[in-house]
N, C-alpha and C positions, 0 to 999 in steps of 0.2 A: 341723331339729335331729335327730341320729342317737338312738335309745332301743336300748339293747342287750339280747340276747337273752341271757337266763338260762338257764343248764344248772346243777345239782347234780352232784356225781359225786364219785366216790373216786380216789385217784392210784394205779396200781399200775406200779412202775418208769413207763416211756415211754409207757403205756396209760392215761387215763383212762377209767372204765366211769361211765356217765349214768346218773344214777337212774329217769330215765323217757326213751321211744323218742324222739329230733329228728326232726323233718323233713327233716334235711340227708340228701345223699344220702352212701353210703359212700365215703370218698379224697376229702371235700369237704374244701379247705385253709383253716383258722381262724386265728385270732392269740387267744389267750387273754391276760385279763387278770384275774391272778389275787386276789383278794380271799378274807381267810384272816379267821378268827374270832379278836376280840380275844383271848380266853383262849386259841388255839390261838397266835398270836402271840408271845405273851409266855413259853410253853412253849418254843415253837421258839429264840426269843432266849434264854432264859436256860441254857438247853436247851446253846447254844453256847459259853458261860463255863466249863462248868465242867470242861474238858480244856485248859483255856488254862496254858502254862506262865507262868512268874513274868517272864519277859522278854514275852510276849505280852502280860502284863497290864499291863506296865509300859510299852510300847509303845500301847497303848488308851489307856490314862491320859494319857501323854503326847499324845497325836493329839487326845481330846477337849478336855482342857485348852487347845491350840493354839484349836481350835474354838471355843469358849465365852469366850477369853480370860480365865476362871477356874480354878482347881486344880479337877480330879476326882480324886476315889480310887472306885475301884470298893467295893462293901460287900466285908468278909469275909463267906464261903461259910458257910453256915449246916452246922455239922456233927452237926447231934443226929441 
């Protein structure tokens, strides 16, 4: 059974910086698999809604609807 190796780190552009030093050596080639924090998640998703024009949203709607085999309406954008 494979147990994987845990790194912490920040993204900056194409550069992720470790919070602590690897043992890897430097130009050593990885596959990351990324795992994000729930609430960082849900930031990032909703994050993405809210520049969606009225055809994008209309188009979402329709696509999950297909999906679900039920009506979706996206909520109204919360404006206070």
């Amino acid at each position: 059974m494979d147990f994987p190796i845990v790194f912490k780190g920040v993204m900056h552009g194409k550069t992720i910086t470790l919070d602590e030093e690897s043992f890897l050596p430097e130009g050593y080639r990885v596959t990351m698999h990324l795992i994000v924090e729930p609430e960082e998640a849900m930031r990032l998703a909703f994050g993405g809604w809210k520049d969606m024009t009225p055809e994008e949203v209309a188009d979402f709607e329709r696509t999950v609807s297909e999906a679900e085999g039920r009506p979706f309406k996206m909520p109204e954008p919360d404006r206070s």
